[in-house]
KEKE-3310 file (N, C-alpha, C; in steps of 0.2 Angstrom, whole numbers, plus 5000, padded with zeros to 4 digits):
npx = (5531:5516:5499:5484:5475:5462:5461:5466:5462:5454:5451:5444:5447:5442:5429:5411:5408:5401:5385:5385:5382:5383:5393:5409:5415:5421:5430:5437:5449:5459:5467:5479:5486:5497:5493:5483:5471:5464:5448:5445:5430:5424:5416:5414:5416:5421:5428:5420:5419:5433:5436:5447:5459:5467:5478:5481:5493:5503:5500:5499:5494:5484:5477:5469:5458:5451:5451:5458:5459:5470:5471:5480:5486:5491:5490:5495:5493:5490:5487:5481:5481:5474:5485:5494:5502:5504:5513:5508:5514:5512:5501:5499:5491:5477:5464:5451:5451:5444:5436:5432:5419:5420:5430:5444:5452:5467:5471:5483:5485:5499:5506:5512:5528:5542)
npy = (5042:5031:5032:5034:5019:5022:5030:5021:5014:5001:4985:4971:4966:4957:4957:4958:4962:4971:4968:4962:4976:4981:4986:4991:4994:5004:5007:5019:5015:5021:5037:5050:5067:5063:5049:5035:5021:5006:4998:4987:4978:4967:4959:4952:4963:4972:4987:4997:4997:5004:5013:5018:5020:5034:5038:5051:5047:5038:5020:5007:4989:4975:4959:4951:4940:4928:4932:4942:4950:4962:4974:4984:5001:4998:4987:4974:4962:4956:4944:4939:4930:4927:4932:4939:4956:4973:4987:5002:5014:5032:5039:5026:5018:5011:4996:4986:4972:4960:4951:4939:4934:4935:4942:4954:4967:4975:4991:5005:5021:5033:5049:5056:5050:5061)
npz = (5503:5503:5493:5503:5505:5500:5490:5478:5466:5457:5449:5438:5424:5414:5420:5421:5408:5395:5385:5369:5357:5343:5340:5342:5359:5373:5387:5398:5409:5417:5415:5413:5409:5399:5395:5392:5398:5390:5393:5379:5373:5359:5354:5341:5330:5316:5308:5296:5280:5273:5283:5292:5309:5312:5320:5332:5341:5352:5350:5362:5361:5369:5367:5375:5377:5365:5347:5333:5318:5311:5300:5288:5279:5264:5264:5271:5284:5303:5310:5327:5343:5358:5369:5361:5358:5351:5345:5340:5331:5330:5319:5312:5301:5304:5303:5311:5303:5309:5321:5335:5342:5356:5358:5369:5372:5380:5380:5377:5376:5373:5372:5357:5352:5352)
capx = (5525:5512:5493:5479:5469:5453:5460:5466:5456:5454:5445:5446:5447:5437:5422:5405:5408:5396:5384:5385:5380:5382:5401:5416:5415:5428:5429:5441:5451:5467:5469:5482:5488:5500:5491:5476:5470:5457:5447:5437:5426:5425:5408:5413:5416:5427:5428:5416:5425:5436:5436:5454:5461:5474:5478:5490:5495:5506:5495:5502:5485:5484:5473:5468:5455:5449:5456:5458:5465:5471:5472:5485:5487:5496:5485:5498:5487:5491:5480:5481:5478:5475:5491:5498:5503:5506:5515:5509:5518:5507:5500:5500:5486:5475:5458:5450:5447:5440:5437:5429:5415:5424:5438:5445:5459:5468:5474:5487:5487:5503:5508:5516:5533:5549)
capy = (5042:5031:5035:5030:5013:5023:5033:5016:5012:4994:4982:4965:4966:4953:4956:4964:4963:4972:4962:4965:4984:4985:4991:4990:4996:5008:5008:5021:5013:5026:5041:5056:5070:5058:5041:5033:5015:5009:4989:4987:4975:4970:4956:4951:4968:4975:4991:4999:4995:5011:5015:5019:5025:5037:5042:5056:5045:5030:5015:5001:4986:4969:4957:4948:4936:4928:4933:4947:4950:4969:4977:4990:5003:4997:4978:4969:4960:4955:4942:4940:4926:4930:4935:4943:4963:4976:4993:5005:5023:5038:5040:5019:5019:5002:4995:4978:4966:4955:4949:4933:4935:4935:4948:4955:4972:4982:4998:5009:5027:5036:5055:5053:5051:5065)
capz = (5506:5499:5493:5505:5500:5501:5483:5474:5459:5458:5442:5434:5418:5411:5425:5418:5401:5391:5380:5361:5355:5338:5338:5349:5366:5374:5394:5398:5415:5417:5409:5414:5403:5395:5395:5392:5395:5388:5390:5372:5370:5351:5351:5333:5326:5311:5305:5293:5274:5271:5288:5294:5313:5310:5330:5334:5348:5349:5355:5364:5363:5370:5365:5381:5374:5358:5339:5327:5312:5311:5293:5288:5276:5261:5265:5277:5289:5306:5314:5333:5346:5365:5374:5358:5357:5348:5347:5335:5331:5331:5312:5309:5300:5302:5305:5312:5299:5310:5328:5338:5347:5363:5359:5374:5372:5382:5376:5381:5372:5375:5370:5354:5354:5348)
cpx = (5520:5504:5489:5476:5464:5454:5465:5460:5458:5448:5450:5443:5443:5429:5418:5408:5402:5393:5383:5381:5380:5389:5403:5413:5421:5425:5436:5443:5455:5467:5472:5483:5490:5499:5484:5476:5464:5455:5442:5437:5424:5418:5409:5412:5422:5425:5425:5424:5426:5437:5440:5456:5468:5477:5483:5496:5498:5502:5498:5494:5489:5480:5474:5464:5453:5453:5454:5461:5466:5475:5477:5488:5492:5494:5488:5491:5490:5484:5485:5478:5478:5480:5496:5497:5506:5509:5514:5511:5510:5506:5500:5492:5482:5468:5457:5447:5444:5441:5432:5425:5415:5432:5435:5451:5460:5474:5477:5490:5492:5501:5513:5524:5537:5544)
cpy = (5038:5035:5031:5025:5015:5026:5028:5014:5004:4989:4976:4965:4963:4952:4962:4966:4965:4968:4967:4973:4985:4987:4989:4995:4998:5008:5010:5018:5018:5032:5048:5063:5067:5050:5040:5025:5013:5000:4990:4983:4974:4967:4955:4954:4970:4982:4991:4998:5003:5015:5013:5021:5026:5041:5047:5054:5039:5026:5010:4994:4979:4966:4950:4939:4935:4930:4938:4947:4959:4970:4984:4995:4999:4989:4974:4968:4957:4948:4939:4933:4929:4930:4940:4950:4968:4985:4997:5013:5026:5039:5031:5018:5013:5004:4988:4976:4962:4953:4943:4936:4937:4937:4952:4962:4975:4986:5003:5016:5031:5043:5051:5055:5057:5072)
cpz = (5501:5500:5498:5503:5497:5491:5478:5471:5458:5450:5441:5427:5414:5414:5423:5412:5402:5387:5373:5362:5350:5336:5343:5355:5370:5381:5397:5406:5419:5413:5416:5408:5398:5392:5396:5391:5395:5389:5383:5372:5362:5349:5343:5329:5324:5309:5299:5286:5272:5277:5289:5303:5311:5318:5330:5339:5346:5351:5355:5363:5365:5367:5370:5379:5368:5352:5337:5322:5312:5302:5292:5281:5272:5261:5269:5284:5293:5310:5321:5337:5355:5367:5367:5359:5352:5347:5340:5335:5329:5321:5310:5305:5297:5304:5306:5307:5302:5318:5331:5342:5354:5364:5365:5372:5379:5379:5379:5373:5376:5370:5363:5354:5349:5345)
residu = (UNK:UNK:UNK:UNK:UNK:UNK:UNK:UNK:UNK:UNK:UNK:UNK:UNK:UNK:UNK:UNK:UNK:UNK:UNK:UNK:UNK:UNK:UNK:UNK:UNK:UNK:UNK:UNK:UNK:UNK:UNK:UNK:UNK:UNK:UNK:UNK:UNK:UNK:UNK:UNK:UNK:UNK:UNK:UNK:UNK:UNK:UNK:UNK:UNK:UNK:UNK:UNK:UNK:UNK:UNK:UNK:UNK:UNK:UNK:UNK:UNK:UNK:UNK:UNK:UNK:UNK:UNK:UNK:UNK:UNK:UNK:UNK:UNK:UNK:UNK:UNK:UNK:UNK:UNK:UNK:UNK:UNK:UNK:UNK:UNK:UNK:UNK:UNK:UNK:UNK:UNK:UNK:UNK:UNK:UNK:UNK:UNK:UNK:UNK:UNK:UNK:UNK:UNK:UNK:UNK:UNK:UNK:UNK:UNK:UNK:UNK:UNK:UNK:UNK)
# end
C-alpha cells in the first residue's frame, strides 16, 4: 500500500537559501526517532576557537556546495570540495575550520551505533 501524494513532503535543496546570519544555519528536513536530516547553511562560518561538537550520534554530512576544511581533535584537518562526504562515529570530536561563502551541507544524524 503506498502513502497518499497529499502526505509526501517535497523540497529542493539548494531553493531559498537563507542570507548570511552571523553563524551556520540548521533547517531540519526529516527527522524520526532514529534519524535526522538536516540542510545547513555555513555563509563563510567556522567554529568559534576551542569550540568542539562532540554528538552522541553518528553523522553521515555532505557537502553539496563550495569548500570546507573540518578540524579534528588531535589537529588532523580534512578540507572538502562539493560532492565530497563524510561518515563520522558518535563521539568524533571536530569543528569547522573553515567554509566558502557558499557552503552548502547535508546532514544525516543517525542513532548511535552498537
Amino acid at each position: 500500500m503506498s502513502a497518499p501524494v497529499a502526505t509526501i513532503q517535497r523540497g529542493k535543496l539548494a531553493a531559498a537559501l537563507p542570507p548570511p546570519a552571523g553563524g551556520e544555519i540548521f533547517q531540519t528536513l526529516f527527522a524520526n526517532p532514529a534519524c535526522r536530516i538536516e540542510r545547513i547553511v555555513s555563509h563563510g562560518h567556522a567554529s568559534a576557537s576551542g569550540e568542539w561538537y562532540d554528538q552522541a550520534w553518528d553523522e553521515w554530512v555532505a557537502l553539496l556546495a563550495g569548500e570546507a576544511v573540518l578540524e579534528f581533535d588531535g589537529g588532523d584537518t580534512i578540507a572538502l570540495t562539493a560532492g565530497d562526504w563524510l561518515a563520522l562515529p558518535a563521539h568524533c570530536r571536530h569543528r569547522v575550520a573553515s567554509t566558502s561563502a557558499d557552503a552548502l551541507w547535508l546532514a544525516v544524524h543517525c542513532t548511535a551505533s552498537g
